[in-house]
C-alpha distance (Angstrom), angle and dihedral (degrees) to the residues before:
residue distance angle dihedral
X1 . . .
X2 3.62 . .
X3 3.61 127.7 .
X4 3.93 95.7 -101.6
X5 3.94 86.0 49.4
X6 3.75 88.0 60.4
X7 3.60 100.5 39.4
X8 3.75 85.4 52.8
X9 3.88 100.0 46.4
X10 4.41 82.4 54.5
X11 3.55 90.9 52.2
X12 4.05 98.9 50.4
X13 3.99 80.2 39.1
X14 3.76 93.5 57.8
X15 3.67 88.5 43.2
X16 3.82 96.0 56.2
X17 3.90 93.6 41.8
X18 3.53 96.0 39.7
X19 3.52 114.4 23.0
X20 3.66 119.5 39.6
X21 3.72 126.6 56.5
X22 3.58 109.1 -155.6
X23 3.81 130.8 143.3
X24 3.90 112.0 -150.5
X25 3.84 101.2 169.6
X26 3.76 101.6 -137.3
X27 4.16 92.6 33.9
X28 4.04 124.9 63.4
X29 3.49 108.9 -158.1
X30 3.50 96.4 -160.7
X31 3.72 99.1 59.7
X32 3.75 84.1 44.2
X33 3.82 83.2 64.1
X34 3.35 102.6 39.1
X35 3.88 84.8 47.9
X36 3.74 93.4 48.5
X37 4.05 94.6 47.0
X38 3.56 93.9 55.7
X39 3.73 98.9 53.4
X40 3.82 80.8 50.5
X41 3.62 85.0 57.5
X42 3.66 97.0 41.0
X43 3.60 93.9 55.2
X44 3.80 95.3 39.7
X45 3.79 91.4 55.8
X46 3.90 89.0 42.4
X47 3.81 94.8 50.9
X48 3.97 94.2 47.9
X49 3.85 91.9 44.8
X50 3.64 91.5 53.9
X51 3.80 92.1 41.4
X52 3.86 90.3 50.3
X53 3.92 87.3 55.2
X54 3.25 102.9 52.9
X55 3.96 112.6 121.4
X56 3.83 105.4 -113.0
X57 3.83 109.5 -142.0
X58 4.08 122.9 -131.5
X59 3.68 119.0 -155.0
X60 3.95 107.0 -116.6
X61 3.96 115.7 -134.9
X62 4.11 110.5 -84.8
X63 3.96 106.0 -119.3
X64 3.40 112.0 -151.9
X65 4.07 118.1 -137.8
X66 3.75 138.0 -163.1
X67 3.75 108.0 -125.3
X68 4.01 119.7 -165.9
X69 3.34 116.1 -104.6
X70 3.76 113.0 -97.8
X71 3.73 126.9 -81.8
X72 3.12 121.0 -97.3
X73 4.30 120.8 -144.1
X74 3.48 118.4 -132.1
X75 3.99 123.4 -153.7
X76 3.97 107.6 -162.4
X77 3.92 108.4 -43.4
X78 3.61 98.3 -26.0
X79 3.66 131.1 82.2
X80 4.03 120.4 -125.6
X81 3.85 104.2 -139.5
X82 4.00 100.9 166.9
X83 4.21 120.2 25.0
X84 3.75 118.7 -144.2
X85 4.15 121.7 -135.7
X86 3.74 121.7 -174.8
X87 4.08 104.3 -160.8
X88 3.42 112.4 -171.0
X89 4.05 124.3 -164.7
X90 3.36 115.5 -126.5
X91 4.04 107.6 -105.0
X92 4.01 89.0 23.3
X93 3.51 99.5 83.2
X94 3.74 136.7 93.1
X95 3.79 122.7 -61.2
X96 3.81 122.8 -97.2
């Protein structure tokens, strides 16, 4: 339950306990307040303990490392240093 959950369910609880005056027989309105602000409470105090505990994270210094340079392939006895792609559109290329 959220904070706005909580804060909600101890309004509507204040309401019941405090504000309306209405005698239903088999339902107490009151305790249905009562009942209703102290789940508010419960989940208020719930949601801000497990926000407080939360582990807060702390950016490590960047280290900076020397990587080799990359390799490079070799076909036979020479060594490829630039690779060739023909892209063709489809539409653009030659006729059938």
């Amino acid at each position: 339950m959220g904070i706005g959950a909580s804060i909600f369910l101890i309004a509507v609880g204040a309401i019941f306990a405090f504000a309306v005056d209405a005698n239903l027989g088999w339902l107490n309105l009151n305790v249905v307040g009562w009942v209703l602000m102290l789940a508010g409470l419960a989940g208020l105090l719930t949601t801000l303990y497990f926000w407080n505990s939360r582990r807060r994270v702390v950016a490590a210094p960047v280290r900076e490392q020397v990587v080799a340079e990359p390799v490079v392939p070799v076909q036979g006895d020479r060594v490829v240093r630039e690779e060739y792609r023909e892209v063709r559109r489809p539409g653009t290329g030659y006729p059938a």
